[in-house]
N, C-alpha and C positions, 0 to 999 in steps of 0.2 A: 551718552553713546549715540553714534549716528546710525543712521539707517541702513546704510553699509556695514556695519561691523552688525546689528540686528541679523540682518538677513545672511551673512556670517555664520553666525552661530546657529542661526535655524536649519540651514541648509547641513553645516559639520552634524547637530544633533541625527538629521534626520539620514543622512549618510551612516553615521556610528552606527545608530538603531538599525537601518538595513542589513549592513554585517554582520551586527553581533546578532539578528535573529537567522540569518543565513547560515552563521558555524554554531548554533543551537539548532539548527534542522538539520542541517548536514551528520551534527555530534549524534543528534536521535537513529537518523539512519544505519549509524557504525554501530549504535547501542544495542539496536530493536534487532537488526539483523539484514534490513533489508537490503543494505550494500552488498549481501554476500552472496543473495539471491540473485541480484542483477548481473554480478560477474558470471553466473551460471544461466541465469535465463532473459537474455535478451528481449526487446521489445520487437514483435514482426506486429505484418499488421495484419490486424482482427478482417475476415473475413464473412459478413452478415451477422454480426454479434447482437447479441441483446445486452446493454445495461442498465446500469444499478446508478445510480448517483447518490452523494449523500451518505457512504454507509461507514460505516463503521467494524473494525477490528483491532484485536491485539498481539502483538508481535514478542518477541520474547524479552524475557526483565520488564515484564508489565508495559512498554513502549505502546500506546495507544493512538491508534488513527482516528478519535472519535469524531465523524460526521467528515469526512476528508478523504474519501476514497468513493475513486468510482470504478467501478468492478464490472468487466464485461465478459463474457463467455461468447465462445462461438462452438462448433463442432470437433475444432483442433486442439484448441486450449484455453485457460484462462488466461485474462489478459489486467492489472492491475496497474493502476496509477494512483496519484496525490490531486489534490486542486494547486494551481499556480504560486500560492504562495507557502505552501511545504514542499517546493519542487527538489531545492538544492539536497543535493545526496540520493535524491527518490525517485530515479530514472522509472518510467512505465517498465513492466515486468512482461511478460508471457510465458505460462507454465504449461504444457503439453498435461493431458487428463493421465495420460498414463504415467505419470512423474508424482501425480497428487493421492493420495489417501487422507481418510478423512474420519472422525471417531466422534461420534455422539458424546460428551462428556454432560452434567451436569445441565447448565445455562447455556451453552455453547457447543459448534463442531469445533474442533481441533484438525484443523489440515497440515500434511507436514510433506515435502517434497523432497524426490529420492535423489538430486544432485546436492541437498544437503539438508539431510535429516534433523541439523541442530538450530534451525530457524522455524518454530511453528507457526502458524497464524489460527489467532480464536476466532472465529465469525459468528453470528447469530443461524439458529437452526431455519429462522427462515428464507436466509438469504443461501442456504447452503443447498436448500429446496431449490430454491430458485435455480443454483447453479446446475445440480443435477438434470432438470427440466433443458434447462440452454446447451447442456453437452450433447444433449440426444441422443441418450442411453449409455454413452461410452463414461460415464464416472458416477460411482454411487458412493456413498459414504454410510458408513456404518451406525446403525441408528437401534437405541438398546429399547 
């Protein structure tokens, strides 16, 4: 085989592999919910937000974002994204505080928003602290 047909086949593989990991993040976003969110809550931009990097939740049918979300809050809303490469399907989000409720469960809050109540998000209780503090008073979640 010459070097030509090598570098061929290097490049087709690493082409395949970009795609088929492109429509397995895209197929997550249909799965988890989060497409359904973004038709309803578009990305504005964050004005003096504070974030999170690094964090971690879950989406419904177990669809897990672990360690791939950075999560920023400002006064108006929360404001949700992916890192670069879980982007396809996973447009940045931003949910208005008054759209969010939020329920202490177990190991986790449960947040769930009122333009569609059938996509929840699990978040850690202390990242939910966190949000509450970054709303500045306008979102509390419920804590047993």
């Amino acid at each position: 085989m010459n070097s030509l047909q090598t570098i061929s086949i290097i490049l087709g593989s690493l082409l395949a592999f970009a795609v088929f990991w492109a429509l397995i993040v895209w197929f997550l976003s249909r799965l988890g919910g989060w497409s359904k969110l973004a038709d309803v809550y578009p990305s504005r931009m964050p004005f003096d937000e504070m974030c999170w990097s690094w964090q971690s939740g879950r989406l419904r049918w177990g669809v897990g974002y672990n360690g791939i979300l950075k999560v920023c809050a400002d006064r108006q809303a929360l404001h949700l994204s992916v890192l670069f490469l879980f982007r396809p399907g996973h447009p940045p989000l931003s949910i208005p505080w008054e759209d969010v409720t939020g329920n202490q469960r177990t190991f986790w809050v449960e947040l769930r928003f009122r333009r569609d109540d059938s996509v929840p998000l699990r978040i850690s209780p202390l990242l939910a602290g966190r949000l509450e503090e970054a709303s500045a008073g306008l979102w509390h979640y419920g804590r047993r």
